[in-house]
N, C-alpha and C positions, 0 to 999 in steps of 0.2 A: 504494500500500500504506500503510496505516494502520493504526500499533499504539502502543499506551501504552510507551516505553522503557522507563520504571522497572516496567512489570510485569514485561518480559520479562527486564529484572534481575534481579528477584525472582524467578522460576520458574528463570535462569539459574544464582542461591544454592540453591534447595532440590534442583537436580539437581545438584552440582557434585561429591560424592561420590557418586553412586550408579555402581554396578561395572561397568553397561549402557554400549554406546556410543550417546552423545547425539549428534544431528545436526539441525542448522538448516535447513528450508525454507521459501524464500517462496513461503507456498500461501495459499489460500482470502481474499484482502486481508487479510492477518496473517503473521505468521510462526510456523511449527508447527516442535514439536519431536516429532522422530521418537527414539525406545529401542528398540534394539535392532531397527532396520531396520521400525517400528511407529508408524505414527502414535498418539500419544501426545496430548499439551496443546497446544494454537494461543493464541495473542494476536489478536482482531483491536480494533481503536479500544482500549477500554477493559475488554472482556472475556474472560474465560477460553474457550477453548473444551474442554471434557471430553469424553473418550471414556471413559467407563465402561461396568462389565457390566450389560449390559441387564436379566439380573436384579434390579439395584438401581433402576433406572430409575424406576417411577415414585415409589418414595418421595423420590428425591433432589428431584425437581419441587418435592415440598412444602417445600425447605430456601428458606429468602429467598434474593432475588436471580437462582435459578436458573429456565429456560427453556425450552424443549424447543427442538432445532436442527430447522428447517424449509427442505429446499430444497426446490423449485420449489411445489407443494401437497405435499408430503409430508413429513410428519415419520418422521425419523431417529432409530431407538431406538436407545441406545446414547452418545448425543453429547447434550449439554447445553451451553448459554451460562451463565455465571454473570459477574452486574455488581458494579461494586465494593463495594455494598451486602452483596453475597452471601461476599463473601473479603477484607473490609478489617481483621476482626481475623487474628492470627496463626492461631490454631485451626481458624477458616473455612478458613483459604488452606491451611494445612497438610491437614485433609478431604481438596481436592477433589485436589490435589497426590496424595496415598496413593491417592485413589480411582484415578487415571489409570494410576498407575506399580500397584497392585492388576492392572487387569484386564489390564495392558500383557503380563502375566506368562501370560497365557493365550489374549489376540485372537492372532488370525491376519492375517505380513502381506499387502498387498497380490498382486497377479501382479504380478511388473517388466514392462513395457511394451518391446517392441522396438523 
């Protein structure tokens, strides 16, 4: 597993007040934080990973630094990668941060797995 610590600092600051319970997983070679039982924002190396509302999806492509998230040949609408280029001033990271905890307020979670 490989992730940037001081981002995950950073994301660990700008959640640090919000009223949701935040919970840490090592998932996807990163570590993802789950809100309110929601996969939420991931770290993996040196990027964000975003789960926002697909309605916004393709304009956020156009923000620098941002990605479209590709498993296997498929792209994943909805999830975005953004590189430090994309979130290194305050305002950027703050964005993508609001974007995540935004649609976290209305995705749906997972099924628990037995």
């Amino acid at each position: 597993m490989s992730y940037n610590e001081n981002l995950v600092n950073s994301v660990r600051e700008a959640l640090v007040d919000f009223p949701k319970k935040i919970e840490e997983k090592k998932m996807f070679q990163g570590l993802t934080f789950m809100v309110d039982g929601k996969m939420c924002i991931g770290i993996r190396d040196d990027e964000i990973m975003c789960r926002i509302d697909p309605e916004i999806y393709e304009s956020v492509l156009e923000k620098t630094g941002c990605r479209p998230m590709i498993h296997g040949k498929r792209t994943i609408k909805g999830y975005v990668f953004v590189n430090e280029e994309g979130y290194k001033r305050k305002e950027d990271f703050d964005f993508w941060i609001g974007c995540c905890l935004e649609f976290n307020k209305k995705a749906k979670a997972s099924k628990k797995r037995k």
